[in-house]
MARTIFI-272377 format. One line per field, with one value per residue: residue in one letter; chain; x, y, z of N, C-alpha, C in turn. Coordinates in pm, 1 decimal, decimal comma. Each point is the difference from the previous one (the first is absolute). Layout:
res = c(A | ...) $
chain = c(A | ...) $
npx = c(X | ...) $
npy = c(Y | ...) $
npz = c(Z | ...) $
capx = c(X | ...) $
capy = c(Y | ...) $
capz = c(Z | ...) $
cpx = c(X | ...) $
cpy = c(Y | ...) $
cpz = c(Z | ...) $
//
This chain:
res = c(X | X | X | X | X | X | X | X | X | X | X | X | X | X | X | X | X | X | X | X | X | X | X | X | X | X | X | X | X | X | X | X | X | X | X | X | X | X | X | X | X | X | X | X | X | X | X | X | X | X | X | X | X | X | X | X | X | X | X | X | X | X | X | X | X | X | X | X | X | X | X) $
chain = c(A | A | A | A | A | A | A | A | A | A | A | A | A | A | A | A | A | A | A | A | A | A | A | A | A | A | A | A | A | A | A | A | A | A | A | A | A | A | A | A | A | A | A | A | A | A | A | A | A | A | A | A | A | A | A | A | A | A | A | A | A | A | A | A | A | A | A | A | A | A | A) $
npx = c(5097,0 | 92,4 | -73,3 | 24,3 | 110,8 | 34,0 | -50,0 | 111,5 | 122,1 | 37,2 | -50,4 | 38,7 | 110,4 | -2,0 | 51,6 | 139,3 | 23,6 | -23,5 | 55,5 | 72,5 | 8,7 | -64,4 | 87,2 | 54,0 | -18,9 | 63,2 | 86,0 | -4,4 | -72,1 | 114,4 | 71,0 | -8,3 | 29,1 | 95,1 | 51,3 | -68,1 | 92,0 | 72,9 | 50,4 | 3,1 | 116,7 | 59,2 | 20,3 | -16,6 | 105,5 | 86,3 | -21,3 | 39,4 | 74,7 | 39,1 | 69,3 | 94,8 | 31,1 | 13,7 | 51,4 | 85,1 | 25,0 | -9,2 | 86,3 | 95,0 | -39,2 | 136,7 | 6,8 | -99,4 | 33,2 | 94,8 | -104,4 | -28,9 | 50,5 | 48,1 | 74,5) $
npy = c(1986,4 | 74,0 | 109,2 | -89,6 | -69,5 | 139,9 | 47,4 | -95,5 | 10,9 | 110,5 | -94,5 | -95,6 | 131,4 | 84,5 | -146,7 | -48,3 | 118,1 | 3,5 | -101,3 | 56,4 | 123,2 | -77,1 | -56,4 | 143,0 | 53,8 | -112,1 | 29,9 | 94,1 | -49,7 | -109,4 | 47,3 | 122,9 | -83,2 | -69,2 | 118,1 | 21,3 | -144,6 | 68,4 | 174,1 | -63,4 | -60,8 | 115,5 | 58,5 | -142,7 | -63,0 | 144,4 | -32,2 | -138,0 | 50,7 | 128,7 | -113,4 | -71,4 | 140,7 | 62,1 | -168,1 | 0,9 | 157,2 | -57,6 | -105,0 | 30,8 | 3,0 | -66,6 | -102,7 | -1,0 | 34,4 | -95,4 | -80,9 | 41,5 | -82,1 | 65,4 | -116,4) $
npz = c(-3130,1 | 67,3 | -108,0 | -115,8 | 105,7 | -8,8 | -128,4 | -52,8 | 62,6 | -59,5 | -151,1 | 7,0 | 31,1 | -89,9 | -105,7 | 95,6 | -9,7 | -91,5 | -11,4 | 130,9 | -50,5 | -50,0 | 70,3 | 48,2 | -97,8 | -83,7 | 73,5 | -58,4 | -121,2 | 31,0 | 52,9 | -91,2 | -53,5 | 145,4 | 50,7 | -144,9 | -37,7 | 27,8 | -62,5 | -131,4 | 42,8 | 88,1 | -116,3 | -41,6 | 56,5 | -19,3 | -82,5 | 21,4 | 126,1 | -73,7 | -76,0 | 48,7 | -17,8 | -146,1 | -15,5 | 102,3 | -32,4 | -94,7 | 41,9 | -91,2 | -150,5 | -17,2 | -52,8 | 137,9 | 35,5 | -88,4 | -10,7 | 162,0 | 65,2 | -104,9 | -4,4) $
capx = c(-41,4 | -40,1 | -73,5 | -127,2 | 0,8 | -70,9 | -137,1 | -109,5 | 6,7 | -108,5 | -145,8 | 11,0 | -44,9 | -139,0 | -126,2 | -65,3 | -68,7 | -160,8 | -70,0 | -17,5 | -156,0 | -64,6 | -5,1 | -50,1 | -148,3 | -94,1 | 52,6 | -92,7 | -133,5 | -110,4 | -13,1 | -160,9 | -87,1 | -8,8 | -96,2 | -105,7 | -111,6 | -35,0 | -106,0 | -111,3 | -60,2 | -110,8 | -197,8 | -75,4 | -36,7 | -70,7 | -113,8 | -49,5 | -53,3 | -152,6 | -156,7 | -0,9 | -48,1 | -136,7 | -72,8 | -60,2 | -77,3 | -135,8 | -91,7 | 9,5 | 141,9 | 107,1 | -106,7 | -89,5 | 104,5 | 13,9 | -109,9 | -25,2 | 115,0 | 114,4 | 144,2) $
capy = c(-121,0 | 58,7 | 72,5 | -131,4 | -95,2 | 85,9 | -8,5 | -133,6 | 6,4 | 73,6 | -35,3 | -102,3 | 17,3 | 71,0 | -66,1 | -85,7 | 130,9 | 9,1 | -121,7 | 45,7 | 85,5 | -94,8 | -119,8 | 30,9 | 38,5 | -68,2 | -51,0 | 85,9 | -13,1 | -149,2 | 65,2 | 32,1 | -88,1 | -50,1 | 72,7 | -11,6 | -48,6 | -40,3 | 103,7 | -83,4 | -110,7 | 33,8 | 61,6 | -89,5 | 17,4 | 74,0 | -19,1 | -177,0 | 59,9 | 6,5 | -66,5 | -94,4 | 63,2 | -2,7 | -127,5 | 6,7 | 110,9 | -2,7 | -142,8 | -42,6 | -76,8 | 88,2 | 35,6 | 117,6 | 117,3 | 49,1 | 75,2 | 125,6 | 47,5 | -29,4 | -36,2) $
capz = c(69,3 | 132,3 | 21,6 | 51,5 | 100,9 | 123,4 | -23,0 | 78,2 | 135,6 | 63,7 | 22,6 | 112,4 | 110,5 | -1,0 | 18,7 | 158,3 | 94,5 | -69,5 | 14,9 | 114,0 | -0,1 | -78,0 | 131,3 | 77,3 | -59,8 | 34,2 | 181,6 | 99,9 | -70,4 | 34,1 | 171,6 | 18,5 | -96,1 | 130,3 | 68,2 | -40,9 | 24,9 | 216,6 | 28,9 | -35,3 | 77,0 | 113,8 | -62,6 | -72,6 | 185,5 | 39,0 | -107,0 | 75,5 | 166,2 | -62,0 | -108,5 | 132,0 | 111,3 | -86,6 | -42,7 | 75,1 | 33,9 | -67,2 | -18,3 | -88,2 | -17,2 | -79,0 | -135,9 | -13,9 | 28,3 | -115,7 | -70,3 | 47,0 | -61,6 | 0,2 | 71,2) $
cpx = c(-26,7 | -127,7 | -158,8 | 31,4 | -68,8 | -129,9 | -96,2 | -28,3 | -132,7 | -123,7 | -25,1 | -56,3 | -136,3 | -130,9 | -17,9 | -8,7 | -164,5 | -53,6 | 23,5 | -125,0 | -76,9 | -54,4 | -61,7 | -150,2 | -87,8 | -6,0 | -130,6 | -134,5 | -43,9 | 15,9 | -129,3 | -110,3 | -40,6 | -80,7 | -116,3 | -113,7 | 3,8 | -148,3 | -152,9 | -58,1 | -35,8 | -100,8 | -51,5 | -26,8 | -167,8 | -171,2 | -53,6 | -53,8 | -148,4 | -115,5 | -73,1 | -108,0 | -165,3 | -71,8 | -112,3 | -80,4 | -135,1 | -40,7 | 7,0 | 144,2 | 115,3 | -91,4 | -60,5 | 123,8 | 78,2 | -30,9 | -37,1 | 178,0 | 116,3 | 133,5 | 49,7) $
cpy = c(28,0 | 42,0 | -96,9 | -33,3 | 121,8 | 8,0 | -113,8 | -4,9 | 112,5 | -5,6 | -100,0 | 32,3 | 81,4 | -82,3 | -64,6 | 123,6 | -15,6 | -158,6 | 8,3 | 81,2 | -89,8 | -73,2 | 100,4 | 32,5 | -125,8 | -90,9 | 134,7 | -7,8 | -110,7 | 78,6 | 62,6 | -89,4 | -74,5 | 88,1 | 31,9 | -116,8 | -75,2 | 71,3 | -78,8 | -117,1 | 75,7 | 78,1 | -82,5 | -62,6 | 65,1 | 40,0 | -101,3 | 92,1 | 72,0 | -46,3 | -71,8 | 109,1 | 28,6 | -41,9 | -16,3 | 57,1 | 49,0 | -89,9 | -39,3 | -112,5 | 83,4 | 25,6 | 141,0 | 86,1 | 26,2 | 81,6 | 127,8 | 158,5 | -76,2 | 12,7 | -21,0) $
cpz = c(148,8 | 25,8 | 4,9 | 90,1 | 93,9 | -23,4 | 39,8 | 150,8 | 46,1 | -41,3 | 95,4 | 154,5 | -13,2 | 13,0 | 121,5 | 59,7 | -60,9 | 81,6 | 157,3 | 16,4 | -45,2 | 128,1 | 97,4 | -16,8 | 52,5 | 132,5 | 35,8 | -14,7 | 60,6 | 186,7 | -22,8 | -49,0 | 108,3 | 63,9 | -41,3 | 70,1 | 165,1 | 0,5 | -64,1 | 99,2 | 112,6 | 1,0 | -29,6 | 201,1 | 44,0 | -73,9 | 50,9 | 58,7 | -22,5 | -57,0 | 185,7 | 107,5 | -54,7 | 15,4 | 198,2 | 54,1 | -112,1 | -62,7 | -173,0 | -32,2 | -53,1 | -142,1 | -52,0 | 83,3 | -112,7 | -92,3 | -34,1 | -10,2 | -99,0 | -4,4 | -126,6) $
//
């Protein structure tokens, strides 16, 4: 009877050690999953700035810049 109450004990803890790694994994995926998309929102910034600089400098629209390249 001892030898289940230890066995249990020590799956137990094995599993909140597994369900800890578990949390951190995923505590670290949504941090890059954050930093991903700052880096998206200031390339997508920085892309506006361009279509904006395009659009003025040869007289078209975003449209036709699309077009021409794409994003």
């Amino acid at each position: 009877m001892k030898y289940d109450e230890i066995s249990l004990i020590d799956v137990h803890a094995a599993l909140l050690n597994m369900m800890n790694e578990t949390n951190r994994d995923i505590d670290e995926l949504r941090y890059k999953l954050y930093q991903v998309s700052l880096k998206r929102k200031e390339l997508q910034k920085y892309i506006d700035e361009l279509e904006i600089r395009m659009e003025s400098a040869s007289n078209c629209t975003k449209s036709d810049i699309r077009e021409r390249v794409s994003i």
